[in-house]
C-alpha positions in Angstrom: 1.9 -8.2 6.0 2.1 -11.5 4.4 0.0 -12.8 0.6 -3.0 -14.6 2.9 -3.3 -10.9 5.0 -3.0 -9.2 2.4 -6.5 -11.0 0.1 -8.1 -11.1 3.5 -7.9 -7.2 3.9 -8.5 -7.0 0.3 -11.4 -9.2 0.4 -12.5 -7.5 3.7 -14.4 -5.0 1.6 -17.3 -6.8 0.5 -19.5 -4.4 -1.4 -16.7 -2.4 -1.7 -15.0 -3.8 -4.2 -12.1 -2.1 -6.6 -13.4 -1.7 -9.7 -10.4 -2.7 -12.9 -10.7 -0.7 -16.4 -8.5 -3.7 -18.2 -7.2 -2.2 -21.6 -7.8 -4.5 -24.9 -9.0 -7.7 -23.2 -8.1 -10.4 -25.6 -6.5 -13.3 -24.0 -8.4 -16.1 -21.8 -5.5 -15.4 -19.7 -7.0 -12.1 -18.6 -10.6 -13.5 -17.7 -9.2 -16.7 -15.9 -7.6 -14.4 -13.7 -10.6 -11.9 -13.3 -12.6 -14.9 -12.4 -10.8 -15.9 -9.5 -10.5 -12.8 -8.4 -14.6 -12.0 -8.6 -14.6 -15.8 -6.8 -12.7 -14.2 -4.0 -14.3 -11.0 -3.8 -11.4 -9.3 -4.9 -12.5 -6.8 -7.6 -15.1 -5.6 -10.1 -13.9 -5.5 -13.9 -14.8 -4.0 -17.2 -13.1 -5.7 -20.3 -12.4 -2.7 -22.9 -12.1 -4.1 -26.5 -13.8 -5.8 -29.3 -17.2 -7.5 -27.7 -18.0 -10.0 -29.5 -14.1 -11.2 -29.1 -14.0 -10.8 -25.6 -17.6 -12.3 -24.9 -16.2 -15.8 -26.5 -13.3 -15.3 -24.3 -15.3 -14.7 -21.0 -17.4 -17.6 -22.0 -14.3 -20.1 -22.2 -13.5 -18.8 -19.0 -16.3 -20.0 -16.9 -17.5 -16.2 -16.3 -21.2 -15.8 -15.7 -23.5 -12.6 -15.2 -23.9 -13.3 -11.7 -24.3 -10.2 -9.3 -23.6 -8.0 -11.7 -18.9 -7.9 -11.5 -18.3 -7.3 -14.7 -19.2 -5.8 -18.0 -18.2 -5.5 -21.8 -17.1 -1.8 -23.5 -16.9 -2.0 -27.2 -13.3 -0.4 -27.9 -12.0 -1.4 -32.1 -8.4 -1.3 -31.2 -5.8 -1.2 -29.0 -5.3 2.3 -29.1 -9.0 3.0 -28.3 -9.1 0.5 -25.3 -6.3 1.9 -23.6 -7.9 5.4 -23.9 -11.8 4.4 -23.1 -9.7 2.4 -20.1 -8.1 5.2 -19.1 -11.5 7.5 -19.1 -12.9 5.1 -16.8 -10.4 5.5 -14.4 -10.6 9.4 -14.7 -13.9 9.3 -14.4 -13.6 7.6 -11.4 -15.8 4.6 -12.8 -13.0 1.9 -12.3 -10.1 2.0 -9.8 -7.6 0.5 -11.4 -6.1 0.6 -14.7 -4.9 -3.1 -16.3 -3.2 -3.7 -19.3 -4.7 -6.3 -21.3 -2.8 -7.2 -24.5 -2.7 -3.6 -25.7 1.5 -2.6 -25.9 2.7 -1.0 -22.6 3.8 1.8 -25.0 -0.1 2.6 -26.2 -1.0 2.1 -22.9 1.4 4.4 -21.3 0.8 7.0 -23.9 -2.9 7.4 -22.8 -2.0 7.4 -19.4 0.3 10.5 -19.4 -1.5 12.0 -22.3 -1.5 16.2 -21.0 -5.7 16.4 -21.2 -6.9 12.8 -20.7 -4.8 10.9 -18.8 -3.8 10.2 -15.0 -0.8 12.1 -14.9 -0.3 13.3 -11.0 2.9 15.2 -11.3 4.9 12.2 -9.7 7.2 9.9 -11.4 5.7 7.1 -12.6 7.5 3.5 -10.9 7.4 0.0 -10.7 6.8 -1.3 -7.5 7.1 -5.7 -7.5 5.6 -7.7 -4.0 7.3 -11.1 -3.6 5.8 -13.8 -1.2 9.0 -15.7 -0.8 9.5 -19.1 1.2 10.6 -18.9 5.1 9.6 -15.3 5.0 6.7 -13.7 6.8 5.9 -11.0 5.5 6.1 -9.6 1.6 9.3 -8.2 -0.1 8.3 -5.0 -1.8 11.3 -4.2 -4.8 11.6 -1.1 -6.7 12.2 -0.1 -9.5 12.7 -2.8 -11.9 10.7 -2.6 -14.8 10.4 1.8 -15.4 13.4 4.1 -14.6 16.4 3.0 -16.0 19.5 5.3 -14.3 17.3 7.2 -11.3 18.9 10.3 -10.4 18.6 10.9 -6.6 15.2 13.5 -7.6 13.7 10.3 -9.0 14.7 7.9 -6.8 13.5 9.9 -3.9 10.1 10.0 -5.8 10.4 6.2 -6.0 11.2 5.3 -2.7 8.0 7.9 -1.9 6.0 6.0 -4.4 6.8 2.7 -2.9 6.6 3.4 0.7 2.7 4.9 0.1 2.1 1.4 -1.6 3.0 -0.5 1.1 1.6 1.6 3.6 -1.9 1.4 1.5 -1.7 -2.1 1.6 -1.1 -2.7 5.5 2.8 -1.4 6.7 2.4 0.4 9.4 6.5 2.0 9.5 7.6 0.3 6.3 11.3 -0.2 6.5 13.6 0.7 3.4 16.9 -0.2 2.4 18.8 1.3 -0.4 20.5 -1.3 -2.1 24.5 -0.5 -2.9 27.2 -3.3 -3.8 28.8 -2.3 -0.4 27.6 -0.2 3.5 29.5 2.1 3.5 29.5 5.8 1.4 31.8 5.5 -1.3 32.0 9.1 -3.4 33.3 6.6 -6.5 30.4 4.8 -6.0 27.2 7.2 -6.6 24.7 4.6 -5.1 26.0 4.8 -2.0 26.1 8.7 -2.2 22.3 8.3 -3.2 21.8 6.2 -0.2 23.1 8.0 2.4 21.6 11.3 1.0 17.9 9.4 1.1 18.4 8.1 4.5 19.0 11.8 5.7 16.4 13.0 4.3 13.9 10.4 6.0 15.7 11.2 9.1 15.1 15.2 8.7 11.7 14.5 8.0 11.5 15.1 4.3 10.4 11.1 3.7 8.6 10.5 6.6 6.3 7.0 7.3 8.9 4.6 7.2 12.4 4.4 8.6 15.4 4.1 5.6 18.6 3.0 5.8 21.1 3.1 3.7 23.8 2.2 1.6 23.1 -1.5 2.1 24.3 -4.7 0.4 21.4 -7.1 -0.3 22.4 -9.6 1.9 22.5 -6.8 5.4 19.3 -5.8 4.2 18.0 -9.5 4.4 19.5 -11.5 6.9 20.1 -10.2 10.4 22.6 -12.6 10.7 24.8 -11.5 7.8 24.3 -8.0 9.5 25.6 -8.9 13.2 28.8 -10.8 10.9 29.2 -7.6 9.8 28.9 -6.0 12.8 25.9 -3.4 11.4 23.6 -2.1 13.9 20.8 -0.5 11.8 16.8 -0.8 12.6 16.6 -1.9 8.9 19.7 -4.1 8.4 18.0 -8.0 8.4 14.1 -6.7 8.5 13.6 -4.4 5.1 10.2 -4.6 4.3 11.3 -2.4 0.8 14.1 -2.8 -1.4 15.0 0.5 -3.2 17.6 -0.5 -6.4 20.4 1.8 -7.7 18.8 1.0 -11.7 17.3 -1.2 -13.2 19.8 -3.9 -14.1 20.1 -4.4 -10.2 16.1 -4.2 -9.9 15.7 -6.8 -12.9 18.2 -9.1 -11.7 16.9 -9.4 -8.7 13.7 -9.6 -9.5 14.4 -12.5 -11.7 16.6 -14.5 -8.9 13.5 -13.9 -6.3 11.0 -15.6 -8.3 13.1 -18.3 -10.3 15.9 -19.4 -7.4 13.9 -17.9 -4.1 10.6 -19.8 -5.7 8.9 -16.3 -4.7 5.2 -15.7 -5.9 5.9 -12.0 -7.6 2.7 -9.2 -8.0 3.5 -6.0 -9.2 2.0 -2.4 -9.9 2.6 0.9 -11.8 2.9 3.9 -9.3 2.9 7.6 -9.7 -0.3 8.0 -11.4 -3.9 9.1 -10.6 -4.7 5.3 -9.7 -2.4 2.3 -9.9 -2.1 0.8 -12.7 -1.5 -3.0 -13.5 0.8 -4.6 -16.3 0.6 -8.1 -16.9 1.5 -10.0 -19.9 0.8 -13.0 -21.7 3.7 -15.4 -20.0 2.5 -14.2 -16.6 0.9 -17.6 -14.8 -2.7 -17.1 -13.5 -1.7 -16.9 -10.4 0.5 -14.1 -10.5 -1.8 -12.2 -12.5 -4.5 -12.8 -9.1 -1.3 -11.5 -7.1 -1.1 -7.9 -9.0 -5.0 -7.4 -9.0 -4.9 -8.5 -4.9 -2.1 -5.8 -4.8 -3.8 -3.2 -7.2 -7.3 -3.8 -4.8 -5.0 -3.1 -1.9 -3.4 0.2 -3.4 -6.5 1.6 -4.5 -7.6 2.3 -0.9 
């Protein structure tokens, strides 16, 4: 499942359109990128926050009331956008929840508030798609932006949280690798005791839908040829289609090296929750911003 797959399916569902709640929608940024995705048939949105701000901004973006896509909810605040957002989404009048410019913090806060929000019982995870050059299909990393230290509890709900994404948005039998600094188990090393204990659980069945492997350095998990050096037969080694991290310094990292020295187009989503939620921000370039709605469209099925 490569980027151009991926919007085809996505835009597949004409008159079926996702629906985005976007939280506090004051930055031309946000419409630019709603735009384009309307353009494409993409998604439906309604921009929570001040009106008369946001209709200048939808204005200076080109957008038009054509076919009825989007709409205008009067919200004073940040802290009353992210919860009318929110109540959209609960109310199942918007499939997605995007942050405008309200802080992740407010926008969190509504999202697991006990009565309101979208809380589902699961840990809530970062999951980051990367359409890289010479690659085929998308590189699905996790987590590098929510859980700091995972535990294996919470990393078994990530890798869960993950592999449902990208079987949502068209993997079959995603493949996972569990990312270590070495392959084999190391008990002074507890990512590669997290690793092995994750790949026998998907082999008993308790994470089934994908096949994982595990523990394996970045570059088996990759390149089939650095895994045949190495002499590792594994049906992951060379063909992950998900990258599990041991915490987020490694997620981060490598998140940053795939999109500044791999020149990889980069999407991402909040998982976990009653719908998926997406966080951009103001340095994000248009066209990642499309990326994370395409994504968002595609998890929402």
């Amino acid at each position: 499942m490569n980027l151009d797959q991926l919007t085809e399916r996505v835009k597949n569902t004409s008159g079926r359109e996702k629906t985005f709640a976007v939280a506090h929608a004051t930055d031309k940024g946000l419409f630019e990128a709603a735009r384009r995705a309307m353009d494409e048939g993409i998604g439906k949105f309604v921009f929570v926050g001040p009106t008369e701000v946001m209709a200048g901004l939808a204005e200076e973006a080109g957008l038009k009331h054509d076919g009825g896509l989007w709409e205008l909810k009067e919200a004073a605040d940040e802290k009353q956008s992210a919860a009318a957002a929110v109540s959209l989404v609960k109310a199942k009048e918007a499939d997605v929840l995007m942050k405008g410019m309200t802080s992740t913090s407010v926008l969190l806060k509504a999202v697991l508030n006990k009565e309101h929000g979208l809380r589902s019982g699961s840990v809530l995870s970062h999951v980051a798609a990367f359409d890289l050059p010479g690659r085929d299909s998308l590189l699905l990393l996790t987590d590098a932006a929510m859980n700091i230290a995972p535990d294996l509890k919470e990393k078994t709900a990530i890798t869960v949280n993950a592999v449902e994404t990208a079987k949502k948005i068209g993997f079959t039998n995603p493949k996972v690798a569990v990312i270590a600094a070495v392959e084999t188990v190391n008990p002074a090393m507890e990512a590669t005791l997290h690793a092995a204990a994750l790949t026998q659980m998907n082999r008993r069945g308790q994470i089934p839908g994908c096949i994982i492997d595990g523990p394996l350095a970045f570059d088996l998990a990759v390149s089939k040829e650095a895994a045949e050096q190495k002499g590792i037969h594994s049906e992951v080694a060379g063909e992950a289609d998900i990258l599990v991290v041991p915490a987020i310094e490694t997620g981060n990292a490598l998140y940053k090296s795939l999109t500044i020295f791999g020149k990889g187009k980069v999407g991402g989503l909040i998982t976990g929750a009653g719908a998926p939620i997406v966080l951009t921000s103001r340095a994000d370039s248009a066209e990642s911003k499309l990326f994370s709605i395409t994504i968002a469209a595609g998890a929402a099925e």
